[in-house]
C-alpha positions as CSV (number, residue, x, y, z in Angstrom):
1,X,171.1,12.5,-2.8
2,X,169.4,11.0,0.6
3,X,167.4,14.2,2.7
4,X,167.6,13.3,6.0
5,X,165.3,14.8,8.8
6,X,165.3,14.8,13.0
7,X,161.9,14.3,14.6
8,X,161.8,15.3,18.1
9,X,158.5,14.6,20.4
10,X,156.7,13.4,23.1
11,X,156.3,9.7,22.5
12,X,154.9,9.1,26.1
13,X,151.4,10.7,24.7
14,X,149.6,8.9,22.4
15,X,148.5,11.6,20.1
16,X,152.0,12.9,20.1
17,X,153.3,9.4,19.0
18,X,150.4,9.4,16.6
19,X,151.5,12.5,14.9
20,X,155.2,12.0,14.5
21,X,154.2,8.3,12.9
22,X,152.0,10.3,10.4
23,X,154.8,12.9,9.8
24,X,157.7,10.7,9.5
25,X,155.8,8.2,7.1
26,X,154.9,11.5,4.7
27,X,158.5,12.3,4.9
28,X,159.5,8.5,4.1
29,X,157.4,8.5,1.4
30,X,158.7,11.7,-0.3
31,X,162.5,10.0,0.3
32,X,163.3,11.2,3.5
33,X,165.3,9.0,6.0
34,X,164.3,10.0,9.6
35,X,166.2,10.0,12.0
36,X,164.4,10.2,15.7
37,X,165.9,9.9,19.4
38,X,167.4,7.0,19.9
39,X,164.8,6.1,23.5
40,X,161.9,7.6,21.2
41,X,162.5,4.9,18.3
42,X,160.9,1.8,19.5
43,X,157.4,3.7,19.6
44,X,158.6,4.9,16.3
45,X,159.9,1.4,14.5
46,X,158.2,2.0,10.6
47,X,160.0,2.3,7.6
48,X,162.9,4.9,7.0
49,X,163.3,5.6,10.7
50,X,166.6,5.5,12.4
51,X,167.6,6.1,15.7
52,X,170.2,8.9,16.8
53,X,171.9,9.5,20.1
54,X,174.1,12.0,21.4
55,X,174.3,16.0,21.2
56,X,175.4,15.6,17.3
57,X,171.6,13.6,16.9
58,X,170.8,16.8,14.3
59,X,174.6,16.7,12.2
60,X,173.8,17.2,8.7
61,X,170.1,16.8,8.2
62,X,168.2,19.0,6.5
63,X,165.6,20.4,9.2
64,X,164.7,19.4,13.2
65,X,160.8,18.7,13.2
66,X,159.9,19.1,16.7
67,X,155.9,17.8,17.7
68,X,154.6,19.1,20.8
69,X,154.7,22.2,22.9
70,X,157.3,25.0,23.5
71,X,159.6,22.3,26.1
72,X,159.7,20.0,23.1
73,X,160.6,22.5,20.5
74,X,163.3,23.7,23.8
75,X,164.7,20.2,23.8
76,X,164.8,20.5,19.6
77,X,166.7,23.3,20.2
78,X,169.9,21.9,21.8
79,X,170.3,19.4,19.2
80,X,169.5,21.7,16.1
81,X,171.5,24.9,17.3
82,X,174.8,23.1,16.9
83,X,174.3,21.7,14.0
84,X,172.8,24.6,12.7
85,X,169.9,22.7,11.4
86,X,166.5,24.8,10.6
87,X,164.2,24.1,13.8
88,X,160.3,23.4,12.6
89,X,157.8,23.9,15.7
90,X,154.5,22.3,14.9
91,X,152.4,23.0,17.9
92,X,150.7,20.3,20.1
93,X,150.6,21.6,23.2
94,X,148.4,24.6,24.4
95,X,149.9,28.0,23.9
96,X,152.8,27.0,21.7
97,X,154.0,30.1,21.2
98,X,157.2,29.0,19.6
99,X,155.7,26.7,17.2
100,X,155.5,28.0,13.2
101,X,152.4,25.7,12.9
102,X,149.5,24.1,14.7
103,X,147.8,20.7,14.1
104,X,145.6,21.3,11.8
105,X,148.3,22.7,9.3
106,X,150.4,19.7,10.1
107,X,149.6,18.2,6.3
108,X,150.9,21.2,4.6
109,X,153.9,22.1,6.7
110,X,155.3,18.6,5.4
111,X,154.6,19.2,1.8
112,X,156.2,22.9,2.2
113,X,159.1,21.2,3.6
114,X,159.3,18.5,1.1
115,X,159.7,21.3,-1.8
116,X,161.6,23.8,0.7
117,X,159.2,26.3,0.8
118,X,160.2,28.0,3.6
119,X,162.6,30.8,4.8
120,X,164.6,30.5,7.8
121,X,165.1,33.5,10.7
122,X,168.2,33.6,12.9
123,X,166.9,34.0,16.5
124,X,169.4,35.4,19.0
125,X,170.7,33.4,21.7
126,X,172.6,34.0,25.0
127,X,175.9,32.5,26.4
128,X,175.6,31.8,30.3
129,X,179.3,31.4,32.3
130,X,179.0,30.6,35.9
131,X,182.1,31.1,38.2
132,X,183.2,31.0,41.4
133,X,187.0,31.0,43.1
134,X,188.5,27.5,43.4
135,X,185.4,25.9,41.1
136,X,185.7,25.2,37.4
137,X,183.2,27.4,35.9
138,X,179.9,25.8,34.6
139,X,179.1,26.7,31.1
140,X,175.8,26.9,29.3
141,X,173.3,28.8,26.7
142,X,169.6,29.3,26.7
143,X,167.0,30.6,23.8
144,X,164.4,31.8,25.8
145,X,166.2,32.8,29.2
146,X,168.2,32.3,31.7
147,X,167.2,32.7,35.6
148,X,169.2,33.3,38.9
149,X,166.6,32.6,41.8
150,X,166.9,31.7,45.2
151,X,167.4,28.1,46.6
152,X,165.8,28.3,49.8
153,X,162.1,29.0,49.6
154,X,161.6,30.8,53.1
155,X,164.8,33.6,52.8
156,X,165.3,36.7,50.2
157,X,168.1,36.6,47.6
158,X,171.1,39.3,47.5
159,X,172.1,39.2,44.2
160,X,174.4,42.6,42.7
161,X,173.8,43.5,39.2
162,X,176.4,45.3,36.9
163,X,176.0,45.8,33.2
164,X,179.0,46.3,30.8
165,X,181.6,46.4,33.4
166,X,179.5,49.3,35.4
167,X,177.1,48.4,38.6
168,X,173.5,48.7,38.0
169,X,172.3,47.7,41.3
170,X,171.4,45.4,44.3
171,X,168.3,43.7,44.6
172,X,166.7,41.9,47.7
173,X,164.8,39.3,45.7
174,X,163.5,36.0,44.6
175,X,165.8,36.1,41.5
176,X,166.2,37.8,37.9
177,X,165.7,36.6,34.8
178,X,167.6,37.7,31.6
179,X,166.2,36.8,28.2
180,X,166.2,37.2,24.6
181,X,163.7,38.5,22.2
182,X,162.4,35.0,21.7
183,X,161.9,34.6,25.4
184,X,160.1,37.9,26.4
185,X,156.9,36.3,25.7
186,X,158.2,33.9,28.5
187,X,159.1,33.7,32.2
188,X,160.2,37.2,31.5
189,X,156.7,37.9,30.6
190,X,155.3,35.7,33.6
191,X,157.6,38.1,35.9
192,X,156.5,41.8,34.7
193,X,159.3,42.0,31.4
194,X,158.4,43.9,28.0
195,X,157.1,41.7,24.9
196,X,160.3,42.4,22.5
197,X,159.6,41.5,18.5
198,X,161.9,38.9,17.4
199,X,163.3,40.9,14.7
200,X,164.8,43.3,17.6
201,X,167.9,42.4,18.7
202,X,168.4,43.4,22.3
203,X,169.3,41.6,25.9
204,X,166.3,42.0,28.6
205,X,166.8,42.1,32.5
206,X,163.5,41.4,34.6
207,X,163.7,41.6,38.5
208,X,161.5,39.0,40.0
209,X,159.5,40.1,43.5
210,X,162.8,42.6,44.2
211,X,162.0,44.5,47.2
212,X,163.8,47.5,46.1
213,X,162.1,51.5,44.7
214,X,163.6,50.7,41.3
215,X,162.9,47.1,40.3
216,X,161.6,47.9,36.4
217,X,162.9,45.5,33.6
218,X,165.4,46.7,31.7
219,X,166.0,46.4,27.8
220,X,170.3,46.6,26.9
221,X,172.0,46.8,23.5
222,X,172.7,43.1,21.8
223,X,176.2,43.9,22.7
224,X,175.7,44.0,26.7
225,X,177.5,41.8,28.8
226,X,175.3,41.4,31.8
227,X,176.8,39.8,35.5
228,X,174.9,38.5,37.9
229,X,177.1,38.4,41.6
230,X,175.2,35.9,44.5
231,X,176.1,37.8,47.3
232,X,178.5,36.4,49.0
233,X,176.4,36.3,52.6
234,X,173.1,35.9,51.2
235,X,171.4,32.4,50.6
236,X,172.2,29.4,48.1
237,X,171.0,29.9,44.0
238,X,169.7,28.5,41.6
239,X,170.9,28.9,37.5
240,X,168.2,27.9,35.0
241,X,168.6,28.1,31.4
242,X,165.6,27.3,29.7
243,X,164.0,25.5,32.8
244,X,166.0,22.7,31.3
245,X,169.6,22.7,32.6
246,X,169.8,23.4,35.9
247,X,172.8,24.3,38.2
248,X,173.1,24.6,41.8
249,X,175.1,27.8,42.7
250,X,176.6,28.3,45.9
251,X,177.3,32.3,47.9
252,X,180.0,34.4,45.8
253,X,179.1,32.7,42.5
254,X,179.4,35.3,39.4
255,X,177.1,34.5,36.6
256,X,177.6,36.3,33.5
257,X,175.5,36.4,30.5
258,X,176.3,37.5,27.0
259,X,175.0,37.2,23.3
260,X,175.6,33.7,21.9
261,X,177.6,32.4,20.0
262,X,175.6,30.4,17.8
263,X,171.9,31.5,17.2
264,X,168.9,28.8,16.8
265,X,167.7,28.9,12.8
266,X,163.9,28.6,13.2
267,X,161.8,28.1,9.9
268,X,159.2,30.1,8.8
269,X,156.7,28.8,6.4
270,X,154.8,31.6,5.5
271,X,154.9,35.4,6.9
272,X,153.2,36.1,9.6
273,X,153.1,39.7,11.2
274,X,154.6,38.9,14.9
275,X,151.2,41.1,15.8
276,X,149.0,38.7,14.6
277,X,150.8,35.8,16.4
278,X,150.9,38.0,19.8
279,X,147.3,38.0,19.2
280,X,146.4,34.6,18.6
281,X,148.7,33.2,21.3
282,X,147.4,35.2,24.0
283,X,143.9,35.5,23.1
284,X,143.8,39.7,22.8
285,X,140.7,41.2,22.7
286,X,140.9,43.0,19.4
287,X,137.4,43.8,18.9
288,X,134.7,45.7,21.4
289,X,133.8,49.7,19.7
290,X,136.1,49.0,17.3
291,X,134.0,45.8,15.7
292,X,132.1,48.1,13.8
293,X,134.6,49.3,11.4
């Protein structure tokens, strides 16, 4: 029976395109067909490479490689989580701090895949709604996070928070951002939010610049449904999910955020305390009086 794998990368950098050549020849050669997207293939054109198209690119293959930094292995994401394909992150951008593996361990990741060594986590996602009276409602989902922030650079945002049902609070700000486990090492992080293990399942809430007294992130159960009002006399909005769909929203607009549906299945190769990763990733200083020991 034919294994079939999705590459996803960066063909506009040369290393990038240098890479995935390397990758999907290995995977060729241990009888692989490889499917890539469809405006990536002409910098791709070898031997057992086929182009795909469309948001069903990832149906039935057996794993989503995707080369390059955490927007590549983002842009993986929206093509594997439907499919429900196992998502493999090999790092060539800077921090990376989705990818499984870096460069160097490029070789090896391929053989482990080739004789399915690997385990797969389920990483929670989170269902975004966005409606307003006498629109249809805009629909979307995001793995790391999804932002509400202001539209007009010069003018504070009035945005009304309520959590399960109940009101939380008002905030006189540039935006929030509500994010997953998997995304608290994020934007969330970038704006003041908690670093959340992957293995917890929870729904984060991170103020960003509120000029209020209580303006502290907020962790909520995995059940929360979390709604975000745009006041209906305050300034134009902005929805991001991911930084990569993006929706203009206009006064009175309710956003609405839940757990998803359908988590993204991301493979691990080996185990790897999430410590050590936190470490690595963000460069920690782990050493100083304690070297000695």
């Amino acid at each position: 029976m034919s294994r079939e794998a999705l590459l996803v990368t960066h063909t506009g950098r040369r290393d990038s395109t240098q890479h995935a050549r390397t990758v999907a020849a290995d995977l060729h050669d241990a009888g692989f067909t490889v499917r890539v997207i469809a405006e990536e293939a002409p910098d791709l054109d070898m031997p057992g490479v086929v182009p795909a198209s469309g948001p069903d690119a990832a149906e039935g293959v057996e794993i989503v490689f995707a080369l390059g930094g955490d927007g590549t292995l983002l842009r993986a994401a929206e093509l594997a989580r439907p499919a429900r394909a196992p998502l493999l992150g090999i790092n060539l951008g800077k921090v990376g701090f989705l990818a499984e593996a870096e460069i160097e361990d490029i070789d090896k990741a391929v053989q482990d895949v080739v004789n399915r060594s690997y385990t797969v986590d389920e990483r929670l996602t989170i269902d975004v709604v966005a409606e307003k009276a006498g629109s249809a409602p805009v629909r979307s989902w995001a793995l790391n996070e999804m932002s509400v922030e202001k539209g007009e650079r010069e003018r504070m945002l009035e945005l009304l928070v309520d959590v399960d049902g109940r009101s939380l609070s008002r905030y006189g700000c540039d935006g929030v951002v509500c994010a997953t486990p998997t995304g608290s090492t994020a934007y969330a992080f970038s704006a003041g939010g908690p670093v959340v293990w992957p293995e917890v399942e929870a729904l984060l809430l991170v103020p960003i610049s509120a000029h209020a007294l209580f303006s502290r992130p907020l962790v909520t159960a995995p059940t929360s449904t979390i709604t975000v009002t745009v006041d209906p006399y305050t300034t134009s909005a902005v929805l991001s999910c991911d930084g990569r769909r993006v929706f203009d929203l206009s006064p009175g607009t309710v956003v609405t955020v839940c757990r998803g549906e359908l988590p993204v299945r991301v493979v691990r190769l080996h185990p790897r305390p999430f410590t050590d990763r936190l470490v690595a990733k963000f460069g920690l200083p782990v050493d100083g009086w304690r070297g000695g020991r």
